[in-house]
C-alpha positions in Angstrom: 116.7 116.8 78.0 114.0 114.0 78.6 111.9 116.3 80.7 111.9 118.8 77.7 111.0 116.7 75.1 108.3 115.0 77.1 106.7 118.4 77.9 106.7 119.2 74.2 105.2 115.5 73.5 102.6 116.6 75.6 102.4 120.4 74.0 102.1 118.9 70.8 100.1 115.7 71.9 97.6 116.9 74.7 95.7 113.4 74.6 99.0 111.0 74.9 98.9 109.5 77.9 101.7 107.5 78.1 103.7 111.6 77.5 102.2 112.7 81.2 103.1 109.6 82.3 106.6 109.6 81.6 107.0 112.9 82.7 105.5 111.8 86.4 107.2 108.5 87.0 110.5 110.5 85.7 109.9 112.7 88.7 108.4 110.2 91.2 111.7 108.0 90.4 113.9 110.1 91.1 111.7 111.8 94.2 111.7 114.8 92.5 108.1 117.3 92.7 106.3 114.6 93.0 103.3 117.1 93.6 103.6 117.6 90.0 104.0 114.3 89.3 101.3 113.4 90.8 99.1 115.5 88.7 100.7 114.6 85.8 100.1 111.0 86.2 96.8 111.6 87.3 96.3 113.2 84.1 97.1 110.1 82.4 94.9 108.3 84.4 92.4 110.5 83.2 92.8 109.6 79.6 93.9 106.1 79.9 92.1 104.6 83.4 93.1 100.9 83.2 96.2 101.3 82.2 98.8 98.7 84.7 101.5 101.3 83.9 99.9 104.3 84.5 98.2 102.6 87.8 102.1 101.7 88.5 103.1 105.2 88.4 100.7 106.7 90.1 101.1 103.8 93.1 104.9 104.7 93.1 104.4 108.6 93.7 101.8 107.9 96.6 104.6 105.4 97.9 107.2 108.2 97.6 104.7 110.4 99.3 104.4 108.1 102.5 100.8 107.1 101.0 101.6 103.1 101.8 97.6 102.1 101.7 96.8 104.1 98.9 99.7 102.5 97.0 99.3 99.2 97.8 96.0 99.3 96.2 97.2 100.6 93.1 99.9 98.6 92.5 97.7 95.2 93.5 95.3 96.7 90.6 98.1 97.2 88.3 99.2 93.8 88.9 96.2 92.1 88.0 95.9 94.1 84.6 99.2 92.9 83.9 100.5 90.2 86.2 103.3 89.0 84.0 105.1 92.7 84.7 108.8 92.0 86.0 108.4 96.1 86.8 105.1 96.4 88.5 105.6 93.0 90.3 108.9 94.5 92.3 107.3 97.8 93.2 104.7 96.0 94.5 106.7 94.0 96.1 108.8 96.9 97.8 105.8 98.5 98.9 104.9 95.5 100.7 108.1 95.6 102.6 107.8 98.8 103.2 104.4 97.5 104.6 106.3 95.3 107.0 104.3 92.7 104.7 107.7 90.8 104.4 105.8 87.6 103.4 104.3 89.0 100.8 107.3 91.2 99.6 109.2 87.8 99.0 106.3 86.5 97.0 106.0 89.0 94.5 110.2 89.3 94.1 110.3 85.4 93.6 107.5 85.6 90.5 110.2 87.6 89.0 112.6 85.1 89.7 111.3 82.3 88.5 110.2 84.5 85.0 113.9 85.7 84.2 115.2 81.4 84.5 
């Protein structure tokens, strides 16, 4: 149902960004195509470049991909766009564990912490 009326956002809307977007991190989520995800949220990236959330996604499909560098550098980009992100802070911060960066993991987890008190 979701993945239907996103593709018809997107039929109807060729230029939304945040529609492709969606779609991908839908997929990438759930570790689903992420091959098409991937190109979908590249497509937003195309229309929308600086976008935390769209950087997010597209961090989160390389990290499902096995792509650890390549997300870490997206996701450290996302999180200076929008540092105060609860969302973008913990998948940095599980990409760092997956890292082995533990230290760093802990860091970006306790932000959140200390934002939801």
């Amino acid at each position: 149902m979701l993945e239907a009326s996103l593709r018809k956002l997107i039929e109807a809307k060729p230029d939304h960004a945040h529609a492709y977007n969606a779609l991908g991190y839908t997929l990438a989520d759930r570790n689903m195509r992420l091959p098409e995800a991937q190109r979908l949220i590249q497509k937003a990236l195309e229309l929308s470049p600086d976008d935390a959330h769209i950087l997010d996604s597209m961090g989160w499909v390389l990290f499902r991909q096995g792509d650890i560098a390549g997300a870490i550098q997206l996701l450290e980009r996302a999180v200076e766009l929008q540092p105060q992100d609860a969302v973008i802070n913990s998948h940095l911060g599980d990409i760092y564990w997956a890292a082995g960066r533990k230290r760093e993991a802990q860091f970006q987890w306790q932000r959140n912490r200390k934002r939801d008190c």
